[in-house]
Each structure stands twice: as C-alpha cells, then as structure tokens.
LOTI-401780 format. One record per residue (C-alpha): residue number from 1; residue in three letters; x, y, z. Coordinates in nm, 3 decimals. Layout:
BEGIN
SITE,num,residu,xx,yy,zz
SITE,NUM,Ala,X,Y,Z;
...
REM end
This chain:
BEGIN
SITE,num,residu,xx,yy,zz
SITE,1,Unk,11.968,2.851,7.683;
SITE,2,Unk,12.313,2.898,7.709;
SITE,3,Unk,12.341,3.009,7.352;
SITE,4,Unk,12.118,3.284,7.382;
SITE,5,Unk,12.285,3.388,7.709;
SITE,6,Unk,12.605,3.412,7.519;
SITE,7,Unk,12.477,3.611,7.211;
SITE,8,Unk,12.302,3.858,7.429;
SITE,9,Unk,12.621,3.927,7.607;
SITE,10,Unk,12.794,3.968,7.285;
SITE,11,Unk,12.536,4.225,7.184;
SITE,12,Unk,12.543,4.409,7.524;
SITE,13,Unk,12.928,4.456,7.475;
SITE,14,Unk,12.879,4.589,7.071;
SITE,15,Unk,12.625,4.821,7.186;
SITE,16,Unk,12.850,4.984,7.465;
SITE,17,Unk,13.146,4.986,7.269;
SITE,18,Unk,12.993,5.242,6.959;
SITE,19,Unk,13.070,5.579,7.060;
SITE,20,Unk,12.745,5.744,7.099;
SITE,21,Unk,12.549,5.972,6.906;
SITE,22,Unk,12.411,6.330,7.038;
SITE,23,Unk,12.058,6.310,6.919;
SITE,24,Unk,11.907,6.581,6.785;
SITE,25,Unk,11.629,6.757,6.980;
SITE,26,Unk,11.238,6.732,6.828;
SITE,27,Unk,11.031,7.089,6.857;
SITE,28,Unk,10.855,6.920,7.102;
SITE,29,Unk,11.115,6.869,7.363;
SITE,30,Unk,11.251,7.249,7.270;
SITE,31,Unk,10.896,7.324,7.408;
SITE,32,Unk,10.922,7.140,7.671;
SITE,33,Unk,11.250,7.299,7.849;
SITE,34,Unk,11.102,7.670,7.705;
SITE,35,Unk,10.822,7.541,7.956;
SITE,36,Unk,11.046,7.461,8.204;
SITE,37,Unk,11.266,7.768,8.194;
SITE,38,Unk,10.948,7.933,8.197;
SITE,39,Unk,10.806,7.795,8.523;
SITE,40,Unk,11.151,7.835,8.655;
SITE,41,Unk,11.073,8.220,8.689;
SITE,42,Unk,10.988,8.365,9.011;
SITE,43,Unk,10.561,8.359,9.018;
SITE,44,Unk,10.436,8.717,9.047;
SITE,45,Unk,10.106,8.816,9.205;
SITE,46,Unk,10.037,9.090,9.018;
SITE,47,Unk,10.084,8.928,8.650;
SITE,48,Unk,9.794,8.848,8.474;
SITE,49,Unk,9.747,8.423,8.468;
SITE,50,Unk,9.575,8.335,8.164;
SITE,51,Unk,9.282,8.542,7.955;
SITE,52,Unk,9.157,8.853,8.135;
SITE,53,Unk,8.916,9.151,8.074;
SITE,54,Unk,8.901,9.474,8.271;
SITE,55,Unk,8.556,9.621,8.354;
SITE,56,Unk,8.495,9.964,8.509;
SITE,57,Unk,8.203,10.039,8.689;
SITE,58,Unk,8.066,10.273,8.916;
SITE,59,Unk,7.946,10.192,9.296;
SITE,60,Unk,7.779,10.399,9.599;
SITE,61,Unk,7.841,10.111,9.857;
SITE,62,Unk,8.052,9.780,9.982;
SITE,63,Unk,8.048,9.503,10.203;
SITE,64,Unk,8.340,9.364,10.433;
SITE,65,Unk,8.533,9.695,10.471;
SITE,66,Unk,8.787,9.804,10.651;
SITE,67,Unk,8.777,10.170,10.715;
SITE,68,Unk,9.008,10.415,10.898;
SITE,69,Unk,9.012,10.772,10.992;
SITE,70,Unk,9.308,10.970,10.954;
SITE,71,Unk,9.426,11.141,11.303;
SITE,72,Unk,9.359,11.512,11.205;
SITE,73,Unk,8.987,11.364,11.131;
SITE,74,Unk,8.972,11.491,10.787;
SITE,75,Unk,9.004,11.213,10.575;
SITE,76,Unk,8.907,10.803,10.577;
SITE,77,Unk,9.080,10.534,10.410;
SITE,78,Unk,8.951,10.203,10.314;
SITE,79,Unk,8.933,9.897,10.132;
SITE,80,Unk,8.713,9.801,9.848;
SITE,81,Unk,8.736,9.500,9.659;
SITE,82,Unk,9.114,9.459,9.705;
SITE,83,Unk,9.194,9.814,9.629;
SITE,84,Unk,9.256,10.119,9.904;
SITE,85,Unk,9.076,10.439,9.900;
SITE,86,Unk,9.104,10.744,10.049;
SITE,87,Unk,8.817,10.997,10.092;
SITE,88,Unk,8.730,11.333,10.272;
SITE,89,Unk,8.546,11.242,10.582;
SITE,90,Unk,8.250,11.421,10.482;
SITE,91,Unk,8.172,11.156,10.200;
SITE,92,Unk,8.208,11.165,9.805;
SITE,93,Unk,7.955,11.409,9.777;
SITE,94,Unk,8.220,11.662,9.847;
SITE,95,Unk,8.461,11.481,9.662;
SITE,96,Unk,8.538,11.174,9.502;
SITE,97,Unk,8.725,10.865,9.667;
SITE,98,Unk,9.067,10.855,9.537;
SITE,99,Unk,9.209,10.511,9.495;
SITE,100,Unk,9.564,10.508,9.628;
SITE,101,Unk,9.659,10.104,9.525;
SITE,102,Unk,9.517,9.927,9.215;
SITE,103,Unk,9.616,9.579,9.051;
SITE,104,Unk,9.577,9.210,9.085;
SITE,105,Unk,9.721,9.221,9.421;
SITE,106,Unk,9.511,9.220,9.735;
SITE,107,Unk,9.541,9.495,9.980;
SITE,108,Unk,9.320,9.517,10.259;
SITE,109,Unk,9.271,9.684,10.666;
SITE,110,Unk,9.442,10.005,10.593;
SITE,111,Unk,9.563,10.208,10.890;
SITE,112,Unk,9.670,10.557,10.942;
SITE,113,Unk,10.042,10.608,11.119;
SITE,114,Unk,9.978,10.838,11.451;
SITE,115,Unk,10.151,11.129,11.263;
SITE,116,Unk,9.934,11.037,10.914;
SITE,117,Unk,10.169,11.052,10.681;
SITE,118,Unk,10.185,10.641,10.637;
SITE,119,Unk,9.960,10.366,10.616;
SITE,120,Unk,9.976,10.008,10.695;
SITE,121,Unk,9.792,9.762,10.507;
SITE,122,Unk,9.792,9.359,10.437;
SITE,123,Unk,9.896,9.235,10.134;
SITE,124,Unk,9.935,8.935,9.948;
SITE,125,Unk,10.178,9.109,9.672;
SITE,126,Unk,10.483,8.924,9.728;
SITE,127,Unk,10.267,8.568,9.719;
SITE,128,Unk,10.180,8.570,10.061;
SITE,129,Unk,9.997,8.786,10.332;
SITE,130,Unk,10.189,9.027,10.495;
SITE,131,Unk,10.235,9.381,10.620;
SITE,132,Unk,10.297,9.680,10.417;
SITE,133,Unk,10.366,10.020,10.436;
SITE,134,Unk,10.279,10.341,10.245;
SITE,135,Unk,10.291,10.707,10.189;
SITE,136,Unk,9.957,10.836,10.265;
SITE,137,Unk,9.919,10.925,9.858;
SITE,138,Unk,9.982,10.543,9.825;
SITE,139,Unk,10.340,10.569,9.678;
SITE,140,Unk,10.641,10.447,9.831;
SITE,141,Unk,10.515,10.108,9.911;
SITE,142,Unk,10.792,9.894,10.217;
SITE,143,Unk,10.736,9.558,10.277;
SITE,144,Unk,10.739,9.567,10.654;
SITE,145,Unk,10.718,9.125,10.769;
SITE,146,Unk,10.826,8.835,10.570;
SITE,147,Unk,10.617,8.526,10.681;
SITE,148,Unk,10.627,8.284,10.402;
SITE,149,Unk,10.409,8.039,10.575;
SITE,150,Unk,10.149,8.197,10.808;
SITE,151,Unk,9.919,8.492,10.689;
SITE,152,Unk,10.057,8.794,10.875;
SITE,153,Unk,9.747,9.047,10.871;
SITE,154,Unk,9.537,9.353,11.105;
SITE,155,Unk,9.814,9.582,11.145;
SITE,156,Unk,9.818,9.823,11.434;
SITE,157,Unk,10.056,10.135,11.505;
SITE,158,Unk,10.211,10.154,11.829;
SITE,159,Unk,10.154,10.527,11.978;
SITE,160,Unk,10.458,10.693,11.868;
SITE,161,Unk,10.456,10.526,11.472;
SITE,162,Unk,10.794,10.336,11.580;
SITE,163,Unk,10.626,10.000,11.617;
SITE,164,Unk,10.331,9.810,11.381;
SITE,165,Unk,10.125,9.519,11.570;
SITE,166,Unk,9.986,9.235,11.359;
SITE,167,Unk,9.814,8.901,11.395;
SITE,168,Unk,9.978,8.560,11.291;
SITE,169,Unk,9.759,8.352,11.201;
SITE,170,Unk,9.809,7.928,11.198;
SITE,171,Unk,9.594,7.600,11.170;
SITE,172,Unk,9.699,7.351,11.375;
SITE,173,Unk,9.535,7.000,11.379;
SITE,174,Unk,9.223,7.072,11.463;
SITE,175,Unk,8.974,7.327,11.369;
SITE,176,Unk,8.921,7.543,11.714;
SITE,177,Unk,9.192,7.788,11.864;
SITE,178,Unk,9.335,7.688,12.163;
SITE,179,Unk,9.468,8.027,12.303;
SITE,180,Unk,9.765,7.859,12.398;
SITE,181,Unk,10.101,8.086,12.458;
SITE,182,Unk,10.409,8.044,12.234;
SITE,183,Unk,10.779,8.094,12.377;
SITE,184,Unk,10.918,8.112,12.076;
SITE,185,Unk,10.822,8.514,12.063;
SITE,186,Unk,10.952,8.721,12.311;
SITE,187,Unk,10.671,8.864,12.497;
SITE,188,Unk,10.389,8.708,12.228;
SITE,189,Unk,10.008,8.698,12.343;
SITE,190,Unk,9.838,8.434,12.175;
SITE,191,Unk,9.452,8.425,12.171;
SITE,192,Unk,9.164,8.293,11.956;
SITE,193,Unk,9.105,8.414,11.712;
SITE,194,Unk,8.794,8.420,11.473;
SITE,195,Unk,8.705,8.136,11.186;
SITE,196,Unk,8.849,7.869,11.420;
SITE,197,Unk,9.222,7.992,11.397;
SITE,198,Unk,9.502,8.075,11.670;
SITE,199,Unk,9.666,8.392,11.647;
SITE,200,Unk,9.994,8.546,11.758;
SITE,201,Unk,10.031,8.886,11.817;
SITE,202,Unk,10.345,9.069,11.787;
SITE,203,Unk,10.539,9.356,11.687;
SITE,204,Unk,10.756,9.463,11.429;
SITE,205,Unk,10.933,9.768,11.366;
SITE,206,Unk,10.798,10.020,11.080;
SITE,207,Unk,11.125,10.110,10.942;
SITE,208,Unk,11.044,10.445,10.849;
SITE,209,Unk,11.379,10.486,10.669;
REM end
C-alpha cells in the first residue's frame, strides 16, 4: 500500500510538471459555441422560429374583437387575429378594411387619441405585453410602458391625449383577485379583474414627442 501511494504521487507531480498542450477544437465543439453565440442574441418577437408558411385568405367576420370608433365618427379600428384594421364606419362595402400593423407580433384593443391622430394598442413586440402608440396610418410606432414582468394591457386616453390608462395585470398565490390596494403607485386603484387576476390601474404619459 505504501508503494502504490508513493508511485501515484510520483505520477501526479510528472503530469503537472509537462507544460500543457492547447488542444485543438473538434467541429463539434465549433458548433457548439456558434450555438451559443447564437442564443446569446437578443430573442425577437417578430422573427420567424423554425419552418413557417404564409396563407392569405379572405374573411367577412371575427370573434374576440376589439373595436373603436374614431372621434369625428367616420372611421373604426380594430383587431383581427393579431393584426389592426382600420375601416370607414359604414362597413367594407364602401371600402375595404385597411390593415395598419402586420407580422408575428401581437397587437390588440386599439384606441383612438381624443384628437385622432394616434392610437394606442397592446403589444407583445418587444417580448412582453405592453402599451404602444401609433400614427393613425399605423406608422410611427412608440413604445409607451416597459413592464418586463406583468402584462401591461386595455389602454385608455385621458381627455386631453396627455395621459394613457392601462391595466397591470399579476397572479398572486392563489387563483381569485383580491381587490386589494397597492401603495407602491401613487394614487393606484386596484380591482378584480376578469379570469381570476388582480389588476392595477394607472397612468402613464403618451409622450407625444
């Protein structure tokens, strides 16, 4: 036993004292970090994950819409499948719906701005839902909250367009809303909300610039 403790020792102290080698990397482990540098990359909601095919068809009517009516009452906006829509309030059969967003992004509860020249929407285009903001033709897209936990979602104008209202919604340990008041928001209402959620309700500026 004490033989073998010696030689091992002996062995130990060889191996440590050869200066070592840089081993050359297999294609497999070049793979590996590509992977890694790859995954590294900030993930964006409106790439395409994995195989995908675009259809087009043609429909007449929706379910679970959320529809708006611009404040001079000539036009409607809604939502359709993740998409936004605009349309003359007398229907497509005086003219078509345009569609003002497109993509793999979700946007959804569009609102007209009291002057009309904006809407807000939710959307979960930066990974997460929150509240946008657009030019009524559906360009010039502003990210208006950043919640990265919470959905932020139903946007509301204040009266003079200065001010959006939305609902933060949270699970807490159980499955029912408790409608109980957070001081962590200055002048936050909090009430139940629907599908067993609590909501808190606050306001954030537009920033029109």
């Amino acid at each position: 036993m004490k033989r073998t403790a010696v030689l091992c020792v002996g062995i130990a102290c060889l191996v440590l004292a050869s200066p070592l080698q840089p081993r050359a990397s297999t294609s497999a482990e070049a793979a590996v970090d590509q992977q890694s540098q790859a995954d590294s990359k900030k993930w964006d909601v409106a790439a395409a994950l994995g195989p995908t095919q675009t259809i087009a068809f043609d429909t007449s009517e929706g379910t679970w819409m959320n529809v708006d009516v611009s404040p001079d009452g000539r036009q409607v906006v809604f939502d359709l499948l993740g998409d936004i829509y605009t349309m003359p309030v007398g229907g497509s059969g005086t003219s078509p719906a345009t569609r003002i967003t497109s993509g793999l992004a979700f946007d959804m509860q569009p609102r007209f701005s009291p002057d009309g020249k904006r809407i807000a929407f939710a959307s979960d285009r930066d990974g997460l839902w929150n509240i946008w903001t657009m030019d009524a033709e559906g360009k010039n897209a502003k990210q208006v909250s950043r919640e990265k936990r919470w959905f932020i979602n139903s946007p509301a104008w204040s009266h003079d367009g200065a001010y959006i209202f939305a609902r933060r919604h949270f699970v807490a340990q159980r499955s029912l809303g408790a409608g109980v008041k957070h001081p962590d928001l200055t002048g936050a209402i909090s009430t139940p909300a629907a599908s067993g959620r609590r909501c808190r309700c606050r306001a954030v500026p537009s920033r029109r610039a």
